[in-house]
N, C-alpha and C positions, 0 to 999 in steps of 0.2 A: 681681672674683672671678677667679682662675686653678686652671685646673685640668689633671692630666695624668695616665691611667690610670686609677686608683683612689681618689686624694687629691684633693683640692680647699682652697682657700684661698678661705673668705666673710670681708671683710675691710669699714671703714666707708672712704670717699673718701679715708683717708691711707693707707690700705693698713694699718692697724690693728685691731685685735681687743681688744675688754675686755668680760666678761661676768660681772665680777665683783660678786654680789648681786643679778642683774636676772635674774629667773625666765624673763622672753620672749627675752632677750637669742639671738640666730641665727648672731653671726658666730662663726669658728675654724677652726682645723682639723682637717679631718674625712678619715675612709677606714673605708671597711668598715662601713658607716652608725655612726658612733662619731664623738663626738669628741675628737681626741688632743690639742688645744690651747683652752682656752677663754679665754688672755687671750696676747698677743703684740703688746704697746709700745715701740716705741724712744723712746728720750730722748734730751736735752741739757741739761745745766746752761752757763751760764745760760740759761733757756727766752727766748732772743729769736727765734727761727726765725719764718720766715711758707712757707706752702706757693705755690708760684712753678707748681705744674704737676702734675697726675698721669698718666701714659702708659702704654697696656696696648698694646704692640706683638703680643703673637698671644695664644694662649690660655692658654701656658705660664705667661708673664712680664709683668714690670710696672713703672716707673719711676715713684719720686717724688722732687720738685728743691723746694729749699728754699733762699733767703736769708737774713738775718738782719735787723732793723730796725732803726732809729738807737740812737746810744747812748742812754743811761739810767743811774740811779742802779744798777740791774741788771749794766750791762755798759757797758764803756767801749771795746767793739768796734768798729770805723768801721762805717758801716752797708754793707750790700749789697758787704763784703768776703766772706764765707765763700759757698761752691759750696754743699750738702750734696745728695747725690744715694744716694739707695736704691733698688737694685734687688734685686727679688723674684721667685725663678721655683720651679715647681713639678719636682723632682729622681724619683728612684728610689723609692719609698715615705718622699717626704723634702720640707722647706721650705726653703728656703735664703734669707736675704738680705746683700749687702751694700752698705755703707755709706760712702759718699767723700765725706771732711770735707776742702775747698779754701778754702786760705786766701790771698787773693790780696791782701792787703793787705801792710805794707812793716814790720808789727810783728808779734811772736810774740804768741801766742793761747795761754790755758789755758783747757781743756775737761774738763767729767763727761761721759761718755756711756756709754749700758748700752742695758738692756733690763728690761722685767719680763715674767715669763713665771707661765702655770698652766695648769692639766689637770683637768681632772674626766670623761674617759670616760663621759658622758653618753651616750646611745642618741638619734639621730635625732627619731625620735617625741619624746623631752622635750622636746627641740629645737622641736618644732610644738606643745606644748603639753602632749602626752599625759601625765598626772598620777598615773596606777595602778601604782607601783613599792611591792611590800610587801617592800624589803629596803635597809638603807642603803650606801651606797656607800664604801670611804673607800681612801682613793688614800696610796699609800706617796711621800715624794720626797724625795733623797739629793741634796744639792749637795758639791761637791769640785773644786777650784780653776778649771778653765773648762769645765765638765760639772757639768749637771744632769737629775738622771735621775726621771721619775713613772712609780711602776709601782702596776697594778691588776688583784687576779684578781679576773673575774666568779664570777657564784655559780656558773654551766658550768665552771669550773676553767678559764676560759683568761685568760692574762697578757697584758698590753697595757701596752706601754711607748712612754713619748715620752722620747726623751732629744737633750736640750740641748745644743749644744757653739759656745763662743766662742769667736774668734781675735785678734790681734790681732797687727800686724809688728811694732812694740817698744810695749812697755806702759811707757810714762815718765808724769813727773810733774816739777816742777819739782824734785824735790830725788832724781830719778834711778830705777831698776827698781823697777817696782810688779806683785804679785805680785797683779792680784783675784779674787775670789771670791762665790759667792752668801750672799744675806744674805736673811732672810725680810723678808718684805713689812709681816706684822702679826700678832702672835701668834696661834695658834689655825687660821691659813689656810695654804692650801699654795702660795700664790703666792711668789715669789722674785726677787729684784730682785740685776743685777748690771751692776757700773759700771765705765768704765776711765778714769782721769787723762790726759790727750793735751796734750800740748805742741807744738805747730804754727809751727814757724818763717813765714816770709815767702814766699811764695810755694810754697810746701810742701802734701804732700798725704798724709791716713793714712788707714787703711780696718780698719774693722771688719767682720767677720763672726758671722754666727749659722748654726746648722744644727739643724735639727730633724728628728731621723730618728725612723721610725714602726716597731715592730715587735709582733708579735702572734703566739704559738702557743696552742696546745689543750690538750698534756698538763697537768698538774697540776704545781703547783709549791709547793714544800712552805715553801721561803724565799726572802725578795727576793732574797738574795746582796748584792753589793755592785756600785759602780760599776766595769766593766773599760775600763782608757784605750783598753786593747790589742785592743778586742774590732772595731777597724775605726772609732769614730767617737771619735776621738781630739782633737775639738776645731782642727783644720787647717783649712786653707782648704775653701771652697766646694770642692762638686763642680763642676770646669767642665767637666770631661768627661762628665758625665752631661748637664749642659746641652747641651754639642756633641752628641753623642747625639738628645738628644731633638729639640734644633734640626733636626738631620739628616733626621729621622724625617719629622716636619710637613713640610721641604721637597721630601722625596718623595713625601708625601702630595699635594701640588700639582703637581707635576710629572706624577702618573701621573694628574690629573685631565682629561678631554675641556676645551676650552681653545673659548671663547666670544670672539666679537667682534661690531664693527659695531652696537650698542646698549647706553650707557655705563651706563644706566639697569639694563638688565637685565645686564651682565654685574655691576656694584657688587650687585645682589642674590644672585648667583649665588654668585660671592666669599664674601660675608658667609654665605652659609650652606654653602657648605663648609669654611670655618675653624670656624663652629658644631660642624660633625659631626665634624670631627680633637679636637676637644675633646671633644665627648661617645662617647668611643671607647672603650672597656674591653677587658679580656682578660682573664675567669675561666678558662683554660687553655684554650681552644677555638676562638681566635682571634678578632679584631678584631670585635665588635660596639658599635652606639650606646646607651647607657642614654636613657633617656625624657627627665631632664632636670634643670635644676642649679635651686635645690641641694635641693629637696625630692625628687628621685625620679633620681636619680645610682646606679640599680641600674637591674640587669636588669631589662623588662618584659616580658610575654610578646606582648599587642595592640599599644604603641608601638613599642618594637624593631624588631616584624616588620613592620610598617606602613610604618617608615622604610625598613628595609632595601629594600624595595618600591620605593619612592620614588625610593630611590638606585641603583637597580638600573643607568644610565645610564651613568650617575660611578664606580661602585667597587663591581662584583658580589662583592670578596670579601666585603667587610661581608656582605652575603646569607651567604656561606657560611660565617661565624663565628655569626652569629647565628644560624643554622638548627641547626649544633654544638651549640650551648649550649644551645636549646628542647630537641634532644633530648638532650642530658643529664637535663636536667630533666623529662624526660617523665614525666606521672605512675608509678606503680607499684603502687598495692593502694587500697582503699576506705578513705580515713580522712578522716572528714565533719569535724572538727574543723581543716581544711584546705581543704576542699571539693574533695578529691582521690580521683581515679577513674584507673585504669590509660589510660595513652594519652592522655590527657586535658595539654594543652599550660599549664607554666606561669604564671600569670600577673603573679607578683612574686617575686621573689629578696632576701629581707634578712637582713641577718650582724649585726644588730644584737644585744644583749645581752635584749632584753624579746621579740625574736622566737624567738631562741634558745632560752630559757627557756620557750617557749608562753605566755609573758602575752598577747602579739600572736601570730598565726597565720602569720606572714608571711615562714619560713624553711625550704624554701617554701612559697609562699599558691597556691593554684589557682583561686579565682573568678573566670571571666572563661568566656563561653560561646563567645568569637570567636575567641579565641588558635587554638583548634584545627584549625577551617575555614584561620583567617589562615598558618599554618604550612605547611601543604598548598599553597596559591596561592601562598606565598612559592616553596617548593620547584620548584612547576610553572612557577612566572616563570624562574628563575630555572634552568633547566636550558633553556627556549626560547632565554633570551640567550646560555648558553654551552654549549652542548652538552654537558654534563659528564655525561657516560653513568656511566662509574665513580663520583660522586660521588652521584647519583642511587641505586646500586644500591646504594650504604653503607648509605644513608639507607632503603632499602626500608621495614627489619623496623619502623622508626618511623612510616612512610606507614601499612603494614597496622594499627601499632595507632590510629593518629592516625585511621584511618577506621572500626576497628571503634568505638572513645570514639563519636564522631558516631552511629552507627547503633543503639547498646546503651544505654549510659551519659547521651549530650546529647538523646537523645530520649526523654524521660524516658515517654511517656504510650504510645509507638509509633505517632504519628500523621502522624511522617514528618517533622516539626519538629523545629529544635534548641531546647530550651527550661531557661531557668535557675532556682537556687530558693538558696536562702542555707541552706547548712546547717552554717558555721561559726560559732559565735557569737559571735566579734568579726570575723568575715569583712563581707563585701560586701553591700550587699542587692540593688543592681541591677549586675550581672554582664555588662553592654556597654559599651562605648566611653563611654555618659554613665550612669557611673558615681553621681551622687549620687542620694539618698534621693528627690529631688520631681520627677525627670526623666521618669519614666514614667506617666504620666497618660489617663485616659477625656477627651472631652470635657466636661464640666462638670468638669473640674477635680482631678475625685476621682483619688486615686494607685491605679495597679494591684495588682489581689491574683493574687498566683501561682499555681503556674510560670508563667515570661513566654514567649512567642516574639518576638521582636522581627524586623521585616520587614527589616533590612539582615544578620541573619545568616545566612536564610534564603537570601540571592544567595550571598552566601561560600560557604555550604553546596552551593548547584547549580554555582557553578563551580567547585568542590573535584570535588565526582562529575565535572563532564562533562571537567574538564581532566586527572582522572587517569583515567578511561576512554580516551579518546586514548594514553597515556603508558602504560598497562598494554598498550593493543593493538597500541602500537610496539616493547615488551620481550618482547612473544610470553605474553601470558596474557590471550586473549582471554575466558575466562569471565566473568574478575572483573571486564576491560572491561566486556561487555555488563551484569553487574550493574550495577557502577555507572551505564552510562548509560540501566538501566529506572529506578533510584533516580530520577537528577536526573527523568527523564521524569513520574514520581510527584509528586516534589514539588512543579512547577512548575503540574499538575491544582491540586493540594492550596491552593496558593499563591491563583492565582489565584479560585479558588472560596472561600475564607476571607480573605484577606487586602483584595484587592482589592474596593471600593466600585463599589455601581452606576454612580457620575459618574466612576468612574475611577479616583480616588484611591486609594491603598496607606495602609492601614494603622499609624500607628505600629509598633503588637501585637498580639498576642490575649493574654488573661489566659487566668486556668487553668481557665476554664470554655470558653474559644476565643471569646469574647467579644473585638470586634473594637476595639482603643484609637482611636476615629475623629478622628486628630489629624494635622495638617498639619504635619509636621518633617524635618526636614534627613537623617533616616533613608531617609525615602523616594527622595530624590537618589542616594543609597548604593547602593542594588537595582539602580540601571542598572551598578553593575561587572561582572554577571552577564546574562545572558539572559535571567532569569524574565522580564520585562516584553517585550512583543510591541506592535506596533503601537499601538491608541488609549490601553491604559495607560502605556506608551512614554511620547507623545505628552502624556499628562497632570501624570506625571510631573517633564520638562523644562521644561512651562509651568509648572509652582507652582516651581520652581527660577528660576528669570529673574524671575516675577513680583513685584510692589514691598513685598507682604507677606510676601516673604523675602529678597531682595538689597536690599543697602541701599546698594551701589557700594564696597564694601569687601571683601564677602565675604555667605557666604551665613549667614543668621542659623540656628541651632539649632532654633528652631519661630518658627513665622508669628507674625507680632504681630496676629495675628484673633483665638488662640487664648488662654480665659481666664489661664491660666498665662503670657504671654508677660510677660520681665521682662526689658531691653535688659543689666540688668546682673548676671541670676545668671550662675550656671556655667553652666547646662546649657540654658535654656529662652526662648534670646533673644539670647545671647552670638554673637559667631562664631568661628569656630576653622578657624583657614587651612587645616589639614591635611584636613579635612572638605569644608570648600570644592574642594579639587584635587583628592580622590575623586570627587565630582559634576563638576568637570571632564572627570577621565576617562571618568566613565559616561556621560556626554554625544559626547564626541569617540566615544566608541567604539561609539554608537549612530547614530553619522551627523550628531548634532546641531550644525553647524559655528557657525552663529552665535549659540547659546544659550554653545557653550561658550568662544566669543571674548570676548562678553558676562562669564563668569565670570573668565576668564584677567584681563582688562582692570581687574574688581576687584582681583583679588590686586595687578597693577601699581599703581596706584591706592595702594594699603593700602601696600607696602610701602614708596611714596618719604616717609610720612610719621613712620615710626619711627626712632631715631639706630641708622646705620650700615646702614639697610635690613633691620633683623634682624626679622622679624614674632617674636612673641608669641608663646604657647601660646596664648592666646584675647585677646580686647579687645571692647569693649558692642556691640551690636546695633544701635546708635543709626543710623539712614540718614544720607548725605552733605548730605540737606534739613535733618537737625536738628544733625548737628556738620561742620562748616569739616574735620574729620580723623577718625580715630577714637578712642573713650577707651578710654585703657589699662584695663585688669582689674585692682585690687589687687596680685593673689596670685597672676599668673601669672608660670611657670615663663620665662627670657628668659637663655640658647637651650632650647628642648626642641626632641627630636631632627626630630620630624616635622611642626614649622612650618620648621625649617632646611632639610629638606628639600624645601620645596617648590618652593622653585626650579628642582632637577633636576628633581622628576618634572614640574612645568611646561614645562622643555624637550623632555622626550619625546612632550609633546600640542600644541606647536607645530612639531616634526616628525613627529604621526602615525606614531611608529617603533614597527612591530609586528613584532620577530625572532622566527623558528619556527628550531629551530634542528631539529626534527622533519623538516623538511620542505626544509633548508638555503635559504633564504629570506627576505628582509627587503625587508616592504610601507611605504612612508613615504604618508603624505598633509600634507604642510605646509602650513602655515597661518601669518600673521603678521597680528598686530594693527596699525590705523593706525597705532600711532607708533612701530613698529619695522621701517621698510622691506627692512633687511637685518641677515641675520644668520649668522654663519659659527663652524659648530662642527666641531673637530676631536679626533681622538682617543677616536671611541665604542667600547668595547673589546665587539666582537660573538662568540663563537667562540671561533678564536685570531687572528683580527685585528682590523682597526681599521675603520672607515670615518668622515669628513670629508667634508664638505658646506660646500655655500654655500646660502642660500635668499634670493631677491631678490623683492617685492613688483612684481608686475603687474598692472595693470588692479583692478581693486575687490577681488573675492578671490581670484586667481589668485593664484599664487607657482611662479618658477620656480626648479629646483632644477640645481645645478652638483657631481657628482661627481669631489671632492679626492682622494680614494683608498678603497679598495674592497679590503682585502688580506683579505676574512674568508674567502672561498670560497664563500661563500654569491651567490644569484641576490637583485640589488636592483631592485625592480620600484615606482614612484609609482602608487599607485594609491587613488584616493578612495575613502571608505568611508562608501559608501550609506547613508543616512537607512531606516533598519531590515531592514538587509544586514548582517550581523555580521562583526567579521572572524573567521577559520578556523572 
């Protein structure tokens, strides 16, 4: 798969696409949850090729090398004379490949070669399955000598065009200029098939190209019109310049990233998932943020986005502040339950698809999600301590005030100080947290929760939303709304601990809508240590069921305990692991003081990730412990890159430097830490402020680490200082 902006290319191991008759069929090309290509084959007559190679050099782009095999009654080609090499990169709302036919043999060569191509603007959803379309589709498509054009208006009046454009540097044939053309595939279908005659001297070399440009408006359009050559995609060469372009782009993406050495291990993981997040990068007009994940959730998300961004806050604060842009674009606006949308109330899916559009699906935009909210607030508050962005901060204000009043009116459904969720869209969500599916939220016996939920990890989001904007209000000079907020957190954390928490300790899955307590052992409750609510022995309890063997399996931490009747090593939600969750319990670990619990977790994630190709962890993978699998087993159906297993690697860096920037207070507290097998390790380029700082960290004595300041240009005071076993920092 390649993908760049908004487009994406799902293709089979030749870099091909055919989806022609096959209802489940997934690959094509896709933008704007849509797809604009649902068949894209190159050919050769005579078909003697063997595929020699396939190559995906970054995110964009991708190479495939092909031979040819001995002769035959087929072909009287010398064998393993022809080069054939395809390369394919992802353009401007555009596909491009081409094609170099090398004939290195000491005879002329005559060749067929083309393409077959088709469209059917499918919607995403059909794509996954989703079968509820009461309207038929049918796709116009015009061919005319090296342009082929499919166009289709939705039932919303909006027009969606893919148009086709071949090239060729002389189109010969043995008996001289050949003029081709598209020719249908098979009466009745809109597929199109176009071929060109090549004549290949000795040593000689000719190249085909294809372009497939993507376009889409809204108004209403009354007729096709006709194919215009003139209209810019005139069937010429490739975009290289848009290549160059984008190339450029990724290479400054790397460039401007903090630069890791002295651990080959962890910097190949680090790598691999920042070329992940340059590819999952978008720009709905409000600058660079990461969509959730390829190819099933390649939109906006309102909890993964702002999670990642989080994450990567180390590596590239601006993603934070495109992401932050776009939630509040998105921020709700008026009560429309068919939605599950409440003013101020923070996004949680963004789809352009044609059944979302239309309200068959809910999901343009969808608002179910009870954590986006809290999550957007703690993005904002992180993410003005890393750069002091006073101005950007106060842009953002009028979206803080509603984002806080949502939580206090709206997310607190009952007024009992809780944020708590409830499905009131009818093709909406039923469980409205991070573990999303139908059987994730359970009593202990097994039985599924009845609503409204509170779930115990968003109730921390929620306390360190009040106490971090209470700080942040009473450094802009409005102490009122300060000290409100920090009687609220003070309330909730009463509320918390007197409902939530168990007499052994233990925290709570949830409470159901009676405040009925979900007395279940999950990976939720690792969560809660991101905030403060937990204090001393539930602290304490906490951290032990996170390390303990009926949750860590040496991989990563499992979703719920395998005590628990539900525990199944290989659903989604209740047995799975899921990195990204794992590295939150990291944090709330390190950030509690907890150094060897959370060396202990880091050392899985290490672990985990030398076993998957290219170091790329998963969206999730089975729960199975390292006693019962040799590695870990992959998941089906997961997403490979999604944004916030990519990023874990960064925010893993920032918990093996214990880097706590206050930018409030101009100040950055480090406590480093280094696992046994990474004695030394040297990051430069943390963009703090408006400077940098660069470090070295070298492993001393058992867990000592001493640390060497590279450069310090932020203006800030950088102070090493260990953070206390239930001494919070600030």
């Amino acid at each position: 798969m390649i993908k760049e902006n908004d487009v994406f290319y799902l293709s089979d191991n030749s870099g091909m696409a055919n989806c022609a008759g096959q209802d489940s069929c997934q690959s094509g090309l896709f933008s704007r949850d849509t797809r604009f290509l649902s068949r894209m084959e190159w050919f050769m007559a005579p078909d003697v090729l063997v595929l020699l190679e396939s190559e995906t050099l970054s995110a964009y782009d991708s190479y495939y090398r092909y031979t040819n095999q001995p002769p035959s009654a087929a072909s009287a080609i010398p064998r393993e004379s022809l080069l054939v090499t395809r390369h394919q990169w992802i353009g401007d709302n555009s596909l491009h490949e081409t094609v170099s036919i090398e004939n290195f043999s000491m005879e002329t060569v005559s060749l067929q070669a083309g393409y077959v191509v088709d469209a059917d603007f499918i919607d995403m959803f059909e794509v996954r399955g989703f079968e509820h379309r009461p309207f038929t589709r049918r796709v116009a498509v015009e061919g005319d000598g090296n342009i082929c054009v499919y166009r289709y208006k939705a039932e919303d009046g909006r027009m969606t065009e893919t148009q086709v454009s071949m090239h060729t540097g002389d189109s010969l044939s043995e008996d001289g200029p050949v003029k081709p053309t598209w020719e249908s595939v098979a009466a009745g279908t809109t597929a199109r098939r176009w071929s060109q005659p090549l004549v290949i001297g000795p040593h000689d070399k000719v190249e085909i190209s294809l372009s497939a440009q993507l376009t889409w408006r809204d108004e209403p359009v009354s007729q096709l019109g006709s194919i215009d050559a003139a209209s810019g995609h005139d069937g010429g060469s490739n975009d290289f310049g848009g290549f160059r372009r984008i190339h450029a782009s990724h290479q400054k993406w790397f460039d401007d990233m903090p630069k890791v050495s002295g651990s080959q291990q962890f910097s190949d993981w680090y790598g691999q998932g920042l070329r992940d997040l340059r590819m999952l990068q978008s720009d709905l007009g409000y600058g660079n943020m990461v969509v959730a994940g390829v190819p099933w959730y390649a939109v906006p998300f309102g909890r993964d986005s702002l999670i990642a961004a989080r994450q990567l806050l180390l590596a590239a604060p601006e993603v934070a502040r495109g992401t932050l842009l776009t939630m509040a674009h998105f921020q709700g606006q008026e009560e429309r339950p068919e939605r599950d949308e409440q003013p101020g109330k923070i996004v949680h899916e963004v789809r352009d698809g044609e059944l979302s559009r239309l309200g068959i699906l809910p999901f343009a935009p969808y608002y179910g999600s009870i954590d986006a909210t809290p999550l957007f607030l703690l993005l904002l508050a992180d993410y003005y301590r890393w750069t002091g962005d006073t101005d950007f901060v106060r842009e953002l204000l009028p979206h803080v005030d509603r984002a806080l009043i949502w939580m206090m009116v709206y997310g607190d459904r009952d007024g009992d100080g809780f944020l708590e969720y409830w499905q009131e869209a009818r093709e909406g969500i039923a469980n409205q947290g991070w573990k999303d599916s139908g059987d994730s939220i359970m009593y202990e016996d097994g039985s599924l929760v009845q609503g409204p939920v509170a779930l115990c990890e968003v109730q921390a989001y929620a306390h360190r939303a009040y106490t971090e904007w209470s700080s942040i209000y009473a450094s802009l000079g409005v102490p009122d709304y300060a000290q409100m907020l920090f009687l609220r957190a003070e309330r909730l954390q009463e509320r918390f601990t007197r409902q939530f928490v168990q007499p052994d300790g233990t925290v709570a899955l949830a409470l159901d809508g009676g405040k009925r307590p979900c007395k279940v052992v999950a990976s939720n409750m690792g969560q809660v240590l991101v905030s403060d609510l937990l204090t001393g022995r539930e602290a304490d309890v906490a951290a032990a069921h996170m390390v303990s063997p009926h949750m860590l399996t040496g991989y990563g931490i499992r979703t719920l305990s395998n005590q628990e009747i539900r525990y199944n090593p290989l659903s989604y939600h209740n047995g799975s692991v899921w990195p990204h969750d794992t590295s939150l319990i990291a944090y709330g670990l390190r950030r509690h003081g907890y150094l060897p619990e959370a060396l202990t977790v880091i050392d899985n994630l290490l672990h985990a990730q030398d076993a998957f190709d290219h170091h790329r962890l998963p969206e999730l993978f089975a729960g199975f412990s390292e006693q019962e699998s040799a590695r870990p087993v992959p998941y089906p159906v997961s997403c490979s890159p999604q944004a916030w297993a990519a990023a874990v690697p960064v925010f893993v860096l920032e918990q093996l430097i214990g880097l706590r920037p206050d930018a409030l207070n101009r100040r950055i507290s480090v406590d480093p830490v280094l696992p046994a097998a990474m004695p030394y390790l040297e990051v430069g380029g943390i963009r703090l402020g408006r400077g940098f700082l660069s470090i070295s960290l070298r492993a001393h004595g058992s867990q000592a680490v001493a640390m060497e300041v590279i450069e310090n240009s932020t203006g800030w005071d950088l102070v090493q200082e260990p953070i206390v076993k239930g001494v919070l920092p600030r």
